[in-house]
C-alpha positions as CSV (number, residue, x, y, z in Angstrom):
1,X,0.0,0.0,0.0
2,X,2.9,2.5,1.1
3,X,4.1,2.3,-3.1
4,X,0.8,3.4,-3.6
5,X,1.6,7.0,-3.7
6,X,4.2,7.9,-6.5
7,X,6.0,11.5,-6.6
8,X,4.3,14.9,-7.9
9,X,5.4,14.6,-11.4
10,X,6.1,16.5,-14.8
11,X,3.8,17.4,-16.8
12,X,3.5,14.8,-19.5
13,X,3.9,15.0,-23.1
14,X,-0.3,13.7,-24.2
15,X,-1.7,16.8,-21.3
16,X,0.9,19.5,-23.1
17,X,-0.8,19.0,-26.8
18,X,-4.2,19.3,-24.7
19,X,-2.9,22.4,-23.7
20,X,-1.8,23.4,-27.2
21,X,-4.5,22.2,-29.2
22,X,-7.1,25.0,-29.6
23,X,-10.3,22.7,-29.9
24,X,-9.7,20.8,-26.6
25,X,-11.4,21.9,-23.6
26,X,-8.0,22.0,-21.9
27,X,-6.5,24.3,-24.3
28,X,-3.8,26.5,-22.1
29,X,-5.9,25.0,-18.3
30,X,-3.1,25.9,-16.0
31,X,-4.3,22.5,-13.5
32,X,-4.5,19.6,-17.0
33,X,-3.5,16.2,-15.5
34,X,-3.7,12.6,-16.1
35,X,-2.5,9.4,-14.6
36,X,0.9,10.0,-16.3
37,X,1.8,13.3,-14.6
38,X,0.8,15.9,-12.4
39,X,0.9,16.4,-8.0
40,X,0.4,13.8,-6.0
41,X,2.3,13.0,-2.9
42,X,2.0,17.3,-2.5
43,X,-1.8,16.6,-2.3
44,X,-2.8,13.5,-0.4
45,X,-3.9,13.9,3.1
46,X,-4.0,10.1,4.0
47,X,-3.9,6.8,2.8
48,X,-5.4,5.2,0.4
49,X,-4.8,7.9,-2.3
50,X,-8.4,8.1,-3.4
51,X,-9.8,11.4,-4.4
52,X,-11.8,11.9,-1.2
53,X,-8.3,12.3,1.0
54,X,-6.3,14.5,-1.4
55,X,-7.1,18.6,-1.6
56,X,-9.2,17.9,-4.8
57,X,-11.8,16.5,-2.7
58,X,-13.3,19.5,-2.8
59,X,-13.9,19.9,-6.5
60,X,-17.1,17.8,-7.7
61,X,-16.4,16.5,-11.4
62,X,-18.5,17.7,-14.0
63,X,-19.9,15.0,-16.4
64,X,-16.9,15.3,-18.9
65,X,-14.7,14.5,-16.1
66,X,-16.5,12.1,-14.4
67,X,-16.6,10.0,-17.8
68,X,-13.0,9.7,-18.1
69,X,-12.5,9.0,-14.4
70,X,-14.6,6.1,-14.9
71,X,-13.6,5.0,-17.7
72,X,-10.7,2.0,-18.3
73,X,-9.7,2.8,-21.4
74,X,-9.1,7.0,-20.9
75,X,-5.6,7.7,-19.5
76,X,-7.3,10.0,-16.8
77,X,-9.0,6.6,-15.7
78,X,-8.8,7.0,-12.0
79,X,-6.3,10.0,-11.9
80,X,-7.6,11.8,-8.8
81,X,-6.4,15.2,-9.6
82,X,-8.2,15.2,-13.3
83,X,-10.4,18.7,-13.5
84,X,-11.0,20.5,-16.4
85,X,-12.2,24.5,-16.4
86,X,-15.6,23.3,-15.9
87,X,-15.2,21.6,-12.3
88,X,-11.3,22.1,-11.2
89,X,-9.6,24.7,-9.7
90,X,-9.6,28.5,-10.4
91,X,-6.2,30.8,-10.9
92,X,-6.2,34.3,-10.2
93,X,-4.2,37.2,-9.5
94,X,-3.7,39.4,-6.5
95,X,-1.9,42.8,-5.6
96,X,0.8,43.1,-2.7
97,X,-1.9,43.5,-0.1
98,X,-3.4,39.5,-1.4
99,X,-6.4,41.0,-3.1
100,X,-8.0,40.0,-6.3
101,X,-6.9,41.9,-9.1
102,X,-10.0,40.8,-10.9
103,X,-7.8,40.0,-13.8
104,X,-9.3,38.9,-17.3
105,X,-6.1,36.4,-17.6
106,X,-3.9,36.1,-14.5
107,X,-1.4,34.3,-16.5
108,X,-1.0,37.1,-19.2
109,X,-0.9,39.6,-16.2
110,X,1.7,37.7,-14.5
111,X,4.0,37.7,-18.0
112,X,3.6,41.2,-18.1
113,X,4.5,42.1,-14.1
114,X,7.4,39.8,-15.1
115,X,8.4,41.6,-18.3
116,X,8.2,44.7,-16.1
117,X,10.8,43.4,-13.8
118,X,8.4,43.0,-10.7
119,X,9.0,40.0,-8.3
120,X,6.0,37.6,-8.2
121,X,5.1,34.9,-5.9
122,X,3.6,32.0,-7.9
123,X,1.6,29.1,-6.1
124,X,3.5,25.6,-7.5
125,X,2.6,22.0,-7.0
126,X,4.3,21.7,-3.9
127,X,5.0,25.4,-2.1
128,X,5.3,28.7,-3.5
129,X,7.8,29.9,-5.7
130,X,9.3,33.8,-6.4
131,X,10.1,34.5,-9.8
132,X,11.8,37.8,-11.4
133,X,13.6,38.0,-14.8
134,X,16.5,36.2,-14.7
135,X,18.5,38.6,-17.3
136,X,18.0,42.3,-14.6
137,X,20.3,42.6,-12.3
138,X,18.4,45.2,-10.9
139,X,15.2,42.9,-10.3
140,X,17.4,39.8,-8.7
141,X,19.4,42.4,-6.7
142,X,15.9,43.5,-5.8
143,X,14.9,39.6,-5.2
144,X,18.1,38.9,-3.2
145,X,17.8,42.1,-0.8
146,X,14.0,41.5,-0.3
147,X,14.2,37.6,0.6
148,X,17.7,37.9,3.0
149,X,19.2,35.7,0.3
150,X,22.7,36.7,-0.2
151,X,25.4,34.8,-2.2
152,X,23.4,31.9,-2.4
153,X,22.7,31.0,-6.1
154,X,19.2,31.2,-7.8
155,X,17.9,28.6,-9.9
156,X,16.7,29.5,-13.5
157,X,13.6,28.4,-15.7
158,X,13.6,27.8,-19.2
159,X,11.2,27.5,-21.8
160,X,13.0,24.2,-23.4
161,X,16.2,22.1,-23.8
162,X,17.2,24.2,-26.3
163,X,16.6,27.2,-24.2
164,X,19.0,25.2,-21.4
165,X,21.6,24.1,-23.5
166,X,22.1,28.0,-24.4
167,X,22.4,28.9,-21.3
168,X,24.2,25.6,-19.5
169,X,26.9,23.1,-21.0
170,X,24.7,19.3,-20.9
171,X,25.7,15.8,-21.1
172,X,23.2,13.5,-22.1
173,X,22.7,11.8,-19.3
174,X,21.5,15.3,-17.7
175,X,19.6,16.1,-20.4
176,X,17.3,13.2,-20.2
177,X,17.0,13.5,-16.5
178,X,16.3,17.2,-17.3
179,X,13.5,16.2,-19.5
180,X,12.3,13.2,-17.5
181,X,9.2,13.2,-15.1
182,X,11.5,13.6,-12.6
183,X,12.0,17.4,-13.8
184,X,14.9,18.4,-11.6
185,X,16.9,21.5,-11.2
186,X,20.5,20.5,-12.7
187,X,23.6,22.4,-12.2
188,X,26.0,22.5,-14.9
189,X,28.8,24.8,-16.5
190,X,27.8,28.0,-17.5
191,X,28.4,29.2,-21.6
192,X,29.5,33.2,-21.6
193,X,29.2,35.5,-22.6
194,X,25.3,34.5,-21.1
195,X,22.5,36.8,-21.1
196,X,21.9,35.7,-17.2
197,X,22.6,38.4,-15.1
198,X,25.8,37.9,-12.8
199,X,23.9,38.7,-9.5
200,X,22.1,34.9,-10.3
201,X,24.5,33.3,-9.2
202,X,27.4,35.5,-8.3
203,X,31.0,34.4,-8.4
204,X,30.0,30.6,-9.7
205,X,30.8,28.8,-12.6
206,X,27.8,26.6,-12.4
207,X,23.9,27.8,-13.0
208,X,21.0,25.7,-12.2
209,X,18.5,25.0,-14.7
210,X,15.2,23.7,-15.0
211,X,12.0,23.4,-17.9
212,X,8.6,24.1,-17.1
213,X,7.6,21.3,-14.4
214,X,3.6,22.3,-14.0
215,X,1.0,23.5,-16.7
216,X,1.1,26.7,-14.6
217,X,4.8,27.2,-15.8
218,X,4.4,26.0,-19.6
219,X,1.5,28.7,-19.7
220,X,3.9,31.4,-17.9
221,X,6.6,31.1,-20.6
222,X,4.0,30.0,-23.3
223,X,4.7,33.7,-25.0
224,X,8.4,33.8,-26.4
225,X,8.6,37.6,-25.4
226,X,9.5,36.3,-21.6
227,X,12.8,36.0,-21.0
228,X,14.5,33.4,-18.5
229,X,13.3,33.7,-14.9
230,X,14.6,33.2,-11.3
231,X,12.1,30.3,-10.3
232,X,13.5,30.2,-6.8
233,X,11.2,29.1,-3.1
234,X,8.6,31.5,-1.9
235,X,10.4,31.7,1.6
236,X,12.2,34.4,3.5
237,X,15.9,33.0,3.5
238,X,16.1,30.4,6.0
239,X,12.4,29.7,6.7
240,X,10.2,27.3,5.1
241,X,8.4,27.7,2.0
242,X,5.2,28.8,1.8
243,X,2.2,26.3,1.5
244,X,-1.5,28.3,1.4
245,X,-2.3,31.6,0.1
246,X,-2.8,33.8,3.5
247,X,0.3,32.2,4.6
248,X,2.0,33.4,1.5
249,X,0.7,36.8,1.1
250,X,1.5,37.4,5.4
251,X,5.2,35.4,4.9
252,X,6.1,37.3,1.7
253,X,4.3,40.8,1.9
254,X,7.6,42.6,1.4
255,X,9.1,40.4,-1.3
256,X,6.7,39.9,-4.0
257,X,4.8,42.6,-5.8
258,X,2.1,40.3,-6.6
259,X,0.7,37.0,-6.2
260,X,-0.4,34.1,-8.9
261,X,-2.9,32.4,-6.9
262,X,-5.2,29.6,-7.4
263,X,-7.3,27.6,-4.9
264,X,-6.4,24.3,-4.8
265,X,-4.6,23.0,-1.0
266,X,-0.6,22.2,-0.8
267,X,-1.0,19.4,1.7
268,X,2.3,18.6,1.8
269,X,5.3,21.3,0.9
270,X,7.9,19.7,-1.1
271,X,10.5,21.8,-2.7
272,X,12.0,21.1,-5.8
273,X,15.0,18.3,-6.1
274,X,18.4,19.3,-7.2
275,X,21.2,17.5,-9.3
276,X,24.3,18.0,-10.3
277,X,26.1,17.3,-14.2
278,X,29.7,15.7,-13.7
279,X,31.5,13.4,-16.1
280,X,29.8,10.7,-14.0
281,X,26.6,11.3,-15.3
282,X,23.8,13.2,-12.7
283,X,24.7,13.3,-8.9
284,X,21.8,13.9,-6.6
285,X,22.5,16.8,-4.5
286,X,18.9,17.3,-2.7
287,X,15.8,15.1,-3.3
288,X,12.2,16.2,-3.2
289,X,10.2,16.5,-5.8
290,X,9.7,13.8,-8.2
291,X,11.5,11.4,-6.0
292,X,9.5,11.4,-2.7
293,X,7.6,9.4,-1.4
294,X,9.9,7.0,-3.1
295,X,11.8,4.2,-0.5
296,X,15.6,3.6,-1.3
297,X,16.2,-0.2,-0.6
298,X,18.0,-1.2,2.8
299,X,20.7,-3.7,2.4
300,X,19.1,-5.5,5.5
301,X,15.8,-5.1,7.1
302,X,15.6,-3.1,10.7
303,X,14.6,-4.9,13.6
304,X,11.9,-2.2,14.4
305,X,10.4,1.0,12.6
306,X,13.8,3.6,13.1
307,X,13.2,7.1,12.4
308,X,16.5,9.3,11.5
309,X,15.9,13.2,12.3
310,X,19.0,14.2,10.4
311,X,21.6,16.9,10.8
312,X,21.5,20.3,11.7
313,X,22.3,21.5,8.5
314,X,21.2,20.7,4.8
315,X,18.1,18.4,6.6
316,X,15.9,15.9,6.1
317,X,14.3,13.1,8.0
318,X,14.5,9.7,7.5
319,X,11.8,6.5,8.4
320,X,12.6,3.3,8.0
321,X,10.4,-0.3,8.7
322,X,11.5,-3.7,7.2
323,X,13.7,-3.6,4.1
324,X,12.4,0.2,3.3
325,X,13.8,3.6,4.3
326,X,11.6,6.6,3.1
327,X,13.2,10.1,3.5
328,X,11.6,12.8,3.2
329,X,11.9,15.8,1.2
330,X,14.1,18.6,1.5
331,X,13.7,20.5,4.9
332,X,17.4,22.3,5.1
333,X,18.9,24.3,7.6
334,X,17.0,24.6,11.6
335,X,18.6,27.7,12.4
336,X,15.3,29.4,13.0
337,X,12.5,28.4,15.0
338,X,9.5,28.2,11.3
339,X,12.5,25.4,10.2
340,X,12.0,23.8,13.2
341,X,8.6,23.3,13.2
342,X,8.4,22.1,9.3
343,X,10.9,19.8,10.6
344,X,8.6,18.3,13.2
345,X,5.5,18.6,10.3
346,X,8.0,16.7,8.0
347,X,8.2,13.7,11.0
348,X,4.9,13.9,11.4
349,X,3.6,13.8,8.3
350,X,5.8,10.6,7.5
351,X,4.7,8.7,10.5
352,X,0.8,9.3,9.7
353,X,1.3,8.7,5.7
354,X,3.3,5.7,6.5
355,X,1.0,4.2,9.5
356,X,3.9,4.2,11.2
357,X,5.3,4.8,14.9
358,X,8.9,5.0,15.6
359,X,10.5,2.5,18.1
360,X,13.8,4.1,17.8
361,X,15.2,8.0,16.9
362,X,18.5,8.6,16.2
């Protein structure tokens, strides 16, 4: 039952000609899933992952919907999170303060706060994201000074490979993992001269690159006018990100301009997962999204259920029963007291998706 669950995944390739194809009723719906792609450990509450225990139990299907839920030989057969613009959820854009903007088309109004060079706070599949242009140093100096961030690198979004092979140098190996449903952030060498700006990722010779993971995104940087963009957590350096939309607008008054918003829950936050590019092929460097819930294989089985509560630093927590260890996602740092307590709603949350109490902590 626990392999039940699988990762949040990448939008796949059948639900992105939906999106493009102007007769279909999902033609550029920011929320298109099937059972190939889409959130899913991000939205369950508990097991079994049925639609009544994830956050789209809320959203009745309309008939279209209903139909291919039910039936065997749609590929939305069973996908909880299927919705459609009829029955799904709604996307809409909000000022500084968190009120409606009572925008026509959030999304275009997002491009163009973008194009301006205004920081804004997008809600993802897993936590919120902040997202400026990625070529104005004056908006990521802006970025960096607003969100405490300073030194650290910022991760960059892309429309397409092609888009990330201009930018980064990519062995094949990174490519694919790039492009899988994995959809990871990959650091590789940067090409100059680059039209990145250098306060990115100042002083480093690697930049971290992703594609669109969510229909939100391919919709964001559907128009080819918008440029490559920071796509970097919706958090105050150091804290957790940001999981519901008052906690967002309260946690990030200050940073962003203006909020993306839609209404569907983040039950669970989960980052997004990192990996490096070396003559090796891809080396994990942080693992969240697309990769948990996912066990790793122990070589032997523990004697009892064992939960590991990690370091200090860089964290993450750890459960393991039988032959199975299942760490979490990405918590990092507990320097301040918000880290803290996602670490405890990280522990938590593994011991009631797994049915599992700890005998031992180390």
């Amino acid at each position: 039952i626990r392999d039940r669950v699988p990762p949040d995944s990448v939008v796949c390739a059948d639900c992105r000609s939906d999106m493009a194809a102007g007769g279909d009723r999902r033609y550029c719906y920011p929320f298109t899933t099937c059972t190939n792609c889409g959130p899913r450990f991000s939205l369950v509450r508990s097991l079994p992952y049925d639609r009544e225990r994830t956050s789209m139990a809320c959203f009745p299907f309309c008939p279209d919907c209903e139909r291919e839920y039910g039936d065997p030989t749609d590929r939305r057969f069973h996908a909880e999170p299927v919705a459609c613009p009829a029955c799904g959820p709604r996307l809409w854009m909000a000022d500084a303060a968190g009120l409606d903007t009572e925008s026509r088309d959030p999304v275009a109004a997002a491009r163009d706060e973008l194009a301006a060079g205004r920081i804004v706070a997008i809600k993802g599949i897993g936590g919120f994201q902040l997202a400026c242009r990625a070529d104005s140093d004056e908006a990521v100096s802006r970025l960096r000074k607003r969100k405490k961030r300073f030194g650290k690198p910022f991760a960059v979004m892309v429309r397409d490979l092609e888009a990330a092979r201009d930018l980064v140098e990519l062995d094949p190996a990174s490519e694919s993992l790039m492009m899988s449903a994995r959809g990871p952030i990959v650091l590789a060498p940067r090409r100059l001269p680059s039209e990145i700006a250098d306060e990115v990722a100042p002083g480093l010779e690697d930049l971290g690159v992703m594609v669109p993971t969510t229909p939100l995104h391919i919709e964001l940087v559907r128009e080819g006018r918008i440029p490559p963009l920071v796509m970097t957590s919706g958090n105050l350096s150091e804290e957790p990100l940001c999981r519901g939309n008052r906690e967002a607008v309260d946690r990030l008054r200050g940073i962003a301009d203006c909020f993306l918003l839609h209404d569907r829950d983040i039950v669970r936050r989960v980052d997004d997962s990192v990996v490096r590019s070396t003559g090796d092929g891809p080396v994990m460097l942080r693992r969240a999204r697309g990769w948990v819930p996912e066990p790793l294989p122990l070589p032997e089985a523990t004697p009892e259920p064992l939960l590991a509560v990690g370091g200090h630093l860089q964290n993450t927590a750890c459960l393991a029963e039988g032959d199975q260890a299942f760490v979490s996602q990405h918590v990092g740092d507990l320097d301040s007291e918000p880290a803290r307590l996602f670490h405890r709603e990280v522990i938590s949350g593994l011991e009631d998706f797994l049915q599992v109490e700890p005998v031992t902590i180390v």
